[in-house]
C-alpha positions in Angstrom: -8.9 7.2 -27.8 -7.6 10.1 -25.4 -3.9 9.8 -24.0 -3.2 9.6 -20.8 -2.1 13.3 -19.6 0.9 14.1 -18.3 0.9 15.4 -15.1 4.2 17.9 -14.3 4.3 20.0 -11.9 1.8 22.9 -13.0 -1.2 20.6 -13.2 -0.2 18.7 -10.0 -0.3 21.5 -8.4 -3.8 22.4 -9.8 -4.8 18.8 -8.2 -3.4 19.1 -4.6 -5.6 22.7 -4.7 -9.1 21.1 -5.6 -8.2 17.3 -4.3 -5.5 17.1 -1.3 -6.6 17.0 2.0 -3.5 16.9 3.9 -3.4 17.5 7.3 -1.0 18.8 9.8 -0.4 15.5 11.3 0.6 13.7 7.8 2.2 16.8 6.4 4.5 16.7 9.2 5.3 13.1 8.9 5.6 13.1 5.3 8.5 15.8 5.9 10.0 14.3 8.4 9.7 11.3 6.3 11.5 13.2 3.3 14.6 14.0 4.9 15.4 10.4 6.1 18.0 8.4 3.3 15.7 7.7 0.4 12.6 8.5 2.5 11.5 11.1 -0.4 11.2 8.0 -2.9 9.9 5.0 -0.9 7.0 7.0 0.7 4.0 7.1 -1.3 2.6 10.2 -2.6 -0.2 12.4 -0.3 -2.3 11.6 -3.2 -2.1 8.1 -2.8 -2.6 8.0 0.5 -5.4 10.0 0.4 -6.7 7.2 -2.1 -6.0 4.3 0.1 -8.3 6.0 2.7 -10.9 7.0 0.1 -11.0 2.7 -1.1 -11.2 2.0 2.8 -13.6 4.1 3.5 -16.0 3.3 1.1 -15.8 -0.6 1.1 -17.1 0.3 4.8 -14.2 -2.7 5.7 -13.0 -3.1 9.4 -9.6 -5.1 9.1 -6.8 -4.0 7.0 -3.6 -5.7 6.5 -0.5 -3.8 5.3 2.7 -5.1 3.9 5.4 -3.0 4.3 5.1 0.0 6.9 8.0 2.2 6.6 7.3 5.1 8.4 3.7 4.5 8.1 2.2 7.3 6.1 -0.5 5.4 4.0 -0.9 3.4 7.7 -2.2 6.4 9.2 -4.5 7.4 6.1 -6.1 4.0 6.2 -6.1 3.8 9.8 -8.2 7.1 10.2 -10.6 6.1 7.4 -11.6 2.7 9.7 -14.8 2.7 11.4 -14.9 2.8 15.3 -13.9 -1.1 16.0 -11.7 -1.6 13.2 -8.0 -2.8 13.0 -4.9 -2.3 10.7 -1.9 -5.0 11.0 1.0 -3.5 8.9 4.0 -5.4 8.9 7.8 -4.8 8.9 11.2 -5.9 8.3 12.1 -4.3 11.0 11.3 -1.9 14.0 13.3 1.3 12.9 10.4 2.8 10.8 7.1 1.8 12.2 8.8 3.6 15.9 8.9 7.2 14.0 5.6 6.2 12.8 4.2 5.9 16.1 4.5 9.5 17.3 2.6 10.4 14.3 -0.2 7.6 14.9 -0.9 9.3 18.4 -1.0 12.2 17.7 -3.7 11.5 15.0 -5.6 9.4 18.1 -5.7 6.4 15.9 -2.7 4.3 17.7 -4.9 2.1 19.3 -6.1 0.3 16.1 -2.7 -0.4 14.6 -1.1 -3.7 15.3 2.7 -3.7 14.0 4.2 -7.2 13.7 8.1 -7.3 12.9 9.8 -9.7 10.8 10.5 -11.3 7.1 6.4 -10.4 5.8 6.1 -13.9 3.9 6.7 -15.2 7.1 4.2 -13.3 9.3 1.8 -13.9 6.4 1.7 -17.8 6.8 1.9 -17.7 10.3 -1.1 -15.8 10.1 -3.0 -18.0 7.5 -1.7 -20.9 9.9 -3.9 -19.0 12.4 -6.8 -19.1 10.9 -7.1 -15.6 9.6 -7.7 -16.5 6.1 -10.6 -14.7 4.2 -10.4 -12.0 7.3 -9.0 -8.6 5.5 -11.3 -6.6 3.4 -8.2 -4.8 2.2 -5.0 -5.8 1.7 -2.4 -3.2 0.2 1.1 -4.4 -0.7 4.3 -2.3 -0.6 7.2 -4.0 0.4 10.2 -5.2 -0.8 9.3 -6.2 -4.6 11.5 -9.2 -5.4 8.8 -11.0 -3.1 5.7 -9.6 -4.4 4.8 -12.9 -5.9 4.5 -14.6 -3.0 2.7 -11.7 -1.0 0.1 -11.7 -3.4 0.0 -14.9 -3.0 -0.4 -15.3 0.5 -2.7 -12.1 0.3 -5.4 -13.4 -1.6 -5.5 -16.3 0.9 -6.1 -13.7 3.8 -8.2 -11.3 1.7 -11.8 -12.4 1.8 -14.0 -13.1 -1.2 -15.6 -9.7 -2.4 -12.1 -8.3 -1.1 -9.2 -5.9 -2.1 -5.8 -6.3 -2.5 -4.0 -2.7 -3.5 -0.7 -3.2 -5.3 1.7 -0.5 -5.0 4.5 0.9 -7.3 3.7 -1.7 -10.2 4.9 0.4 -13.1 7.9 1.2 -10.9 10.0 3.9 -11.8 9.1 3.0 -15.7 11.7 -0.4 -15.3 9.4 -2.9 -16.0 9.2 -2.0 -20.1 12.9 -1.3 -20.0 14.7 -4.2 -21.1 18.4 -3.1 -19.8 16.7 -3.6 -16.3 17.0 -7.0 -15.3 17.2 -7.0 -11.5 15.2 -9.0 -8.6 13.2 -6.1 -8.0 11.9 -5.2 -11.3 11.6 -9.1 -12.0 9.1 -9.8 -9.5 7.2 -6.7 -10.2 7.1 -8.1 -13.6 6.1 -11.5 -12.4 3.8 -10.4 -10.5 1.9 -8.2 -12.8 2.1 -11.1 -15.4 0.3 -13.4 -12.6 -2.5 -10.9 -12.1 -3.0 -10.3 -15.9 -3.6 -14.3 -16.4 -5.4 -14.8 -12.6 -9.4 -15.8 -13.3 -9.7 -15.9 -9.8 -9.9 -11.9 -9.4 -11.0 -8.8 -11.2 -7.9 -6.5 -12.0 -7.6 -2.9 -12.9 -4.3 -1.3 -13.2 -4.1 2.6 -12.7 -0.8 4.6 -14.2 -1.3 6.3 -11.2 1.7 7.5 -8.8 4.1 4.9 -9.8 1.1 2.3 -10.8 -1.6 0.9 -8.7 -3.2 -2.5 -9.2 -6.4 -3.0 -7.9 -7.7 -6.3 -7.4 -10.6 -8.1 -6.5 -10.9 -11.6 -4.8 -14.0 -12.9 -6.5 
């Protein structure tokens, strides 16, 4: 069986040639982006992005949720990708990010189909299953604080509908979840939560050591 390759920087840069297709708009956001505290790290890569618009794009879906904006890079991807009608709720901790984000969302013309809502995302999410909006999202992608990934996915494949995605960011994170010195909440409930998707018969699963791991899943 091959091995994965390992990509450094001489064959990543032989991908963004044939693959990337980074515009102004996210170029300049994902710089201005990299010179915030941290902002280099927490953003995910143009590649992934790219990816997230690729999946929403050809699922043909119309309503996207979002868990965790930050500046709202992979929101604009997926945003852009929507057909004319659809809508993307991202949600947020708190209104810092998603307000650099929205300079970037107009001038990509795609503002008008973004919905932020602001506060602790477990609690938006079952406010919004209280709502009635279960089995509404065709995609659901997940990058947020990890300590509470269990319960977003959770609560995600309640608002996912059957057929659905839900997109699992940063679930190899940083390499942490095979190293046994690292016992925090972080990589605990990434651990948890890949554990639960492994043993969940109520989904299809595959896990891509792409970026810093993405988990695909299906609501069957």
């Amino acid at each position: 069986m091959a091995n994965q390759l390992a990509a450094g920087s001489e064959l990543l840069a032989y991908v963004r040639e044939f693959s990337l297709r980074e515009d102004a708009v996210l170029r300049d956001l994902r710089r201005a982006t990299a010179e915030l505290p941290g902002g280099e790290a927490m953003q995910v890569m143009a590649e992934e992005g790219q990816f997230l618009a690729f999946l929403v794009a050809v699922t043909g879906v119309t309503d996207v949720l979002e868990i965790g904006t930050f500046t709202g890079y992979s929101t604009l991807c997926m945003a852009r990708a929507l057909p004319p009608g659809g809508k993307l709720i991202t949600c947020d901790v708190t209104d810092r990010w998603p307000e650099i984000a929205a300079d970037y969302w107009r001038r990509a013309g795609v503002h008008e189909r973004i919905d932020v809502r602001i506060g602790r995302a477990v609690e938006t999410l079952e406010a919004m299953v209280s709502d009635g909006c279960s089995d509404r999202f065709g995609l659901v992608f997940i990058d947020a604080d990890k300590a509470n990934y269990p319960a977003y996915y959770e609560l995600a494949l309640r608002l996912v509908r059957p057929g659905g995605l839900v997109v699992v960011d940063n679930t190899l994170f940083f390499g942490r979840v095979v190293d046994p010195a690292a016992d925090d909440a972080e990589t605990a409930g990434v651990r948890e939560v890949n554990a639960r998707i492994r043993d969940d018969r109520r989904v299809d699963v595959s896990m891509l050591p792409m970026a810093d791991g993405i988990t695909l899943v299906r609501r069957r």
